[in-house]
N, C-alpha and C positions, 0 to 999 in steps of 0.2 A: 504494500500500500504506500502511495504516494502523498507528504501532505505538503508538498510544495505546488508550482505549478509546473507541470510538465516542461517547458524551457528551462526554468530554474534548476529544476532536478537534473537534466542534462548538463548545465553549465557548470553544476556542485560537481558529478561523478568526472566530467571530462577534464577538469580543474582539480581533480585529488591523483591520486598515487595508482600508476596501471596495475592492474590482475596479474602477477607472475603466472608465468605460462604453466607451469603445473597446474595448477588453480586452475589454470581456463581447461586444460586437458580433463580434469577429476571433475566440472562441469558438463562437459561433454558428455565423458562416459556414465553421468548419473542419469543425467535425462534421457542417454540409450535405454539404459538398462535397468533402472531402480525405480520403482514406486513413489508419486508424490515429492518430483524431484524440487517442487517449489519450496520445499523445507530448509533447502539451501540458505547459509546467508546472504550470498552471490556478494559481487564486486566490490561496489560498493561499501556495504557491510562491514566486508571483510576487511578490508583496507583500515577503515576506523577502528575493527577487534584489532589488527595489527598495532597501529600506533598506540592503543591504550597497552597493550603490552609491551610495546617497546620503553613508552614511560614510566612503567613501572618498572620494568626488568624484574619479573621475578623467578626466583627458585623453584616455588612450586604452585601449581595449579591443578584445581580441579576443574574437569568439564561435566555439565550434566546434559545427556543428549550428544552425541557423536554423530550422527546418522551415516555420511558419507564421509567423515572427517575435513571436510572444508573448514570450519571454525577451527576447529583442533589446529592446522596448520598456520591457519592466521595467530594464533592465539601464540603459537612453537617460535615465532620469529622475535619474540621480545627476550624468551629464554636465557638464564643466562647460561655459559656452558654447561655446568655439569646441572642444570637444573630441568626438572621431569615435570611432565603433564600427567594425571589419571583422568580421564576419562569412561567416562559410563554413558552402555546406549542397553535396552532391554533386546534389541532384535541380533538375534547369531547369527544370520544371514548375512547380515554388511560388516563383520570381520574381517575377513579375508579382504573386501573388498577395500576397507578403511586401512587395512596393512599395507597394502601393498602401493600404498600413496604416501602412507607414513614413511614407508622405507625409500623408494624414490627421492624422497626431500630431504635427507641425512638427519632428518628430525626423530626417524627411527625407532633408536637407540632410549630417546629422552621418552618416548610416550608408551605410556602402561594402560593399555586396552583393560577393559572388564565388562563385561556380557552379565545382564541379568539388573535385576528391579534394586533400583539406586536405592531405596527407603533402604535396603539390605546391605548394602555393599558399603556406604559411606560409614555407616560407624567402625568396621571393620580394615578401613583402609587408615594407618600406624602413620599422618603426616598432620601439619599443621601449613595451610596456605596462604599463599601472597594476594593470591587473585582465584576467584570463582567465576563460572560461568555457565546460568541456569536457564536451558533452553530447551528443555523436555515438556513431560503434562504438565498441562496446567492444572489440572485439581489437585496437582503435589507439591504446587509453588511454597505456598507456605511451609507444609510437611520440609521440604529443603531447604529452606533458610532455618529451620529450629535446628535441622540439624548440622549443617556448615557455621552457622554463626561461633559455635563454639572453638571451631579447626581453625577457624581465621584469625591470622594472624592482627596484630592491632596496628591501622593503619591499613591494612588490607583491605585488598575492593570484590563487592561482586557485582559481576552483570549479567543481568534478569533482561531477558530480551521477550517481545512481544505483547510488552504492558498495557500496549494502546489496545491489542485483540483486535486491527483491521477497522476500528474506530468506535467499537462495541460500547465501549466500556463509558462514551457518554450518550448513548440511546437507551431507550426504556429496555428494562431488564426483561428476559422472557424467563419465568421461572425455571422451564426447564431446562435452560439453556444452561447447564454446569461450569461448563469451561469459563464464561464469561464471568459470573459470580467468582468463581476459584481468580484469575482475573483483578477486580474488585476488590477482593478480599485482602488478596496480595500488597496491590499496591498502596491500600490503609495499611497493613502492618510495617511495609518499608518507611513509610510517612512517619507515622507512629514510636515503633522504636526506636527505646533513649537508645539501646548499642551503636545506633547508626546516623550517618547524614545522609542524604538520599536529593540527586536532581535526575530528573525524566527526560530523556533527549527524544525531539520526534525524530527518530531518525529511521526509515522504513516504518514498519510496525513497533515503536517505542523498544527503546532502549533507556536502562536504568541504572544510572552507578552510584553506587550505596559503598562510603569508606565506615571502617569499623572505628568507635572513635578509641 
């Protein structure tokens, strides 16, 4: 979703930092071959996860949601050497396929795949991190900040992508609409908690960075 106007939004992305060609390669082959390749963060996006990790430089990172590893890469370029990404996606099917994009980009080495239902996997993973980045269901947004807030480092950021929900989130609520409420709910408790500072970037479908204080 766009909330510029169409020329603008062109003069933003053709005025920022090009797509390295892996990237555009591992675009390709999503939309050949994967399901719902709009999940992407695409170029643009990326480019912005890129420079917030480059600013931070951090050691370690979690990602929640991998799908194709596109973020994950963007995220690998702020790295510092010896420092690792974990990433969680629930679907075993785009393993192999997020491997072998990981390894092509010498990023490799630093990023630790896990397969299966984050609510499970994050208390069990022995790190405390610089940077998070929450871009899976939305009815578990919150459920993932109770449980990251504590691994986060102080001064550590996380970013919660999709806050706007496609512009949902200021139209009349449809009760049974879940995701949106989950949604709403979220973005009160970012607002809300003292642990945190929190500004909303419109950027595609809301982008949110939240430092721990």
């Amino acid at each position: 979703m766009h909330f510029l106007p169409e020329k603008l939004d062109e003069y933003v992305v053709a005025h920022s930092e090009e797509e390295p060609d892996l990237l555009q390669q591992l675009t390709r082959e999503t939309y050949q071959k994967i399901l719902q390749p709009i999940m992407l963060s695409g170029p643009y996006q990326g480019r912005v996860l890129s420079m917030i990790s480059k600013l931070i430089n951090p050691s370690s990172v979690l990602e929640l949601g991998t799908f194709t590893g596109y973020s994950t890469l963007c995220l690998a370029e702020g790295l510092q050497k010896d420092g690792t990404i974990h990433t969680i996606d629930i679907n075993e099917e785009l393993e192999d396929f997020q491997r072998k994009y990981f390894d092509k980009s010498g990023y490799g080495k630093q990023i630790i795949q896990h397969v299966g239902n984050a609510l499970n996997i994050i208390p069990k993973i022995d790190a405390t991190f610089d940077l998070v980045f929450i871009d899976a269901d939305k009815p578990n947004y919150s459920n993932y900040f109770h449980l990251v807030i504590d691994k986060l480092k102080s001064g550590g950021i996380i970013l919660s992508d999709n806050v706007l929900w496609h512009g949902k989130v200021v139209e009349k609520l449809n009760p049974k609409d879940i995701s949106t409420k989950a949604v709403l709910d979220y973005n009160t408790l970012l607002k809300n908690d003292p642990q945190i500072e929190t500004v909303v970037l419109p950027i595609r479908d809301g982008l949110t960075i939240s430092r721990k204080l």
